[in-house]
Legacy VTK file of the C-alpha trace (Angstrom):
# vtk DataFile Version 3.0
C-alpha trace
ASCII
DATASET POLYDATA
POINTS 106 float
-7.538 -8.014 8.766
-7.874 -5.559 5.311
-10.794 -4.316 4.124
-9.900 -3.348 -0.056
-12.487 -0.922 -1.626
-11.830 0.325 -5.580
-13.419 2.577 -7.398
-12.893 2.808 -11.404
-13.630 5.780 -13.105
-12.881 6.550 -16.822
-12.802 10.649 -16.900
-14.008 11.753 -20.424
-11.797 15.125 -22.083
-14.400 17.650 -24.102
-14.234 15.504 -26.862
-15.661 12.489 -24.404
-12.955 10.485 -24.898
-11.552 8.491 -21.975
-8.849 9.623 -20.263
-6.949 7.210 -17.723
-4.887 8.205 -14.774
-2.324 5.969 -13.249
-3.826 3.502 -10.269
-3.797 5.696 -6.988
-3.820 3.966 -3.598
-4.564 5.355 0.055
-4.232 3.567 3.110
-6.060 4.182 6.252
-4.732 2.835 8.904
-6.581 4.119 12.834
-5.629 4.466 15.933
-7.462 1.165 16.603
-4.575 -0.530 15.370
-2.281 0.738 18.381
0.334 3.305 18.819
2.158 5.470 16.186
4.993 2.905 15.900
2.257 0.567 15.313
0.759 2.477 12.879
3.767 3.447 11.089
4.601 0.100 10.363
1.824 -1.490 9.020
1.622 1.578 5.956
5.268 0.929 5.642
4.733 -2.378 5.193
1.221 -2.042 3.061
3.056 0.778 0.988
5.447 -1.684 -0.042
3.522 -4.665 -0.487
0.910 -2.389 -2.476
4.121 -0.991 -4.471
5.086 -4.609 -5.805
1.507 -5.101 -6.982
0.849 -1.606 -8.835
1.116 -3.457 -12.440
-2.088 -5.506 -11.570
-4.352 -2.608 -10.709
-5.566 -0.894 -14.178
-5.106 2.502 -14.821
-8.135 4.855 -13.715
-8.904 2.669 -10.567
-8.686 4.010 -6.453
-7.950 1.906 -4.232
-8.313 2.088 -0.285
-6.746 -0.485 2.077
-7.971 -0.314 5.169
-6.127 -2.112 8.310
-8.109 -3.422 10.821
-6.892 -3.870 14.579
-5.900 -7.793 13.925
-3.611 -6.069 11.137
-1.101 -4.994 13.943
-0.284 -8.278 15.185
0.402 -9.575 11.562
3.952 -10.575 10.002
4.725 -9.152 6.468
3.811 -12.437 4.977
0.574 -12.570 6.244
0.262 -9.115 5.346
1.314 -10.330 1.809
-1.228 -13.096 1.602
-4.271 -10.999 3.106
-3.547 -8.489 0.686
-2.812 -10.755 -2.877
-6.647 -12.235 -1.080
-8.822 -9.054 -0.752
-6.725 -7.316 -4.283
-7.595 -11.020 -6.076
-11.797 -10.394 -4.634
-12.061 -6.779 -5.653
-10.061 -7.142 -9.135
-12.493 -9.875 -10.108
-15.563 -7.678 -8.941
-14.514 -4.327 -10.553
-15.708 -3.927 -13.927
-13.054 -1.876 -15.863
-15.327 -1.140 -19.024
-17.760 0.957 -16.870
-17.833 2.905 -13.678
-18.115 0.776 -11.073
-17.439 0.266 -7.418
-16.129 -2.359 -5.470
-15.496 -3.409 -1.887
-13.844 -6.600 -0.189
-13.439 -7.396 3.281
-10.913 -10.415 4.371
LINES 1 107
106 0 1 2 3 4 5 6 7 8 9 10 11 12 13 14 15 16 17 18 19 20 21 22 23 24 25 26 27 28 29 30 31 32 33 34 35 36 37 38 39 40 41 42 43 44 45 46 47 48 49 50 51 52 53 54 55 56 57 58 59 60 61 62 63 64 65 66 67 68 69 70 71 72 73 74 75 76 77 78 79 80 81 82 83 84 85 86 87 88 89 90 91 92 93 94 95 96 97 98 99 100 101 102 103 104 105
């Protein structure tokens, strides 16, 4: 139902030293998923459930949640519980002492 991809990248300055910016998160969410209410809701929805989990993502790391069709039906719970799932998989896979890319699909 959510496909999680992150990508952590620690920018060096001139002086190479590493320079963190905050966690950054982009949903995409097609028109697979249904209609523009449809649509609407489920980033609502993600934007807040992603919102509530910002403190576990480390700073210098992308994330993109992707919705797939079977998100539309979904209640916010399940939402909730798909998500905590993929963010759990990609956390664990993304190596924050290098650049390194990740990808989960639940």
């Amino acid at each position: 139902m959510l496909v999680v991809h992150a990508l952590y990248t620690a920018p060096a300055d001139a002086d190479d030293r590493p320079v963190d910016h905050p966690a950054r998160v982009g949903f995409v969410v097609s028109k697979a998923l249904g209609g523009a209410v449809i649509r609407n809701r489920t980033k609502r929805v993600l934007r807040h459930l992603v919102a509530a989990r910002l403190t576990r993502i480390p700073a210098g790391c992308d994330l993109v949640v992707r919705a797939n069709p079977a998100a539309a039906g979904a209640t916010t719970p399940e939402l909730a519980a798909e998500l905590d799932r993929a963010l759990d998989a990609v956390l664990r896979r993304l190596d924050t002492r290098s650049p390194a890319a990740a990808g989960v699909s639940s």
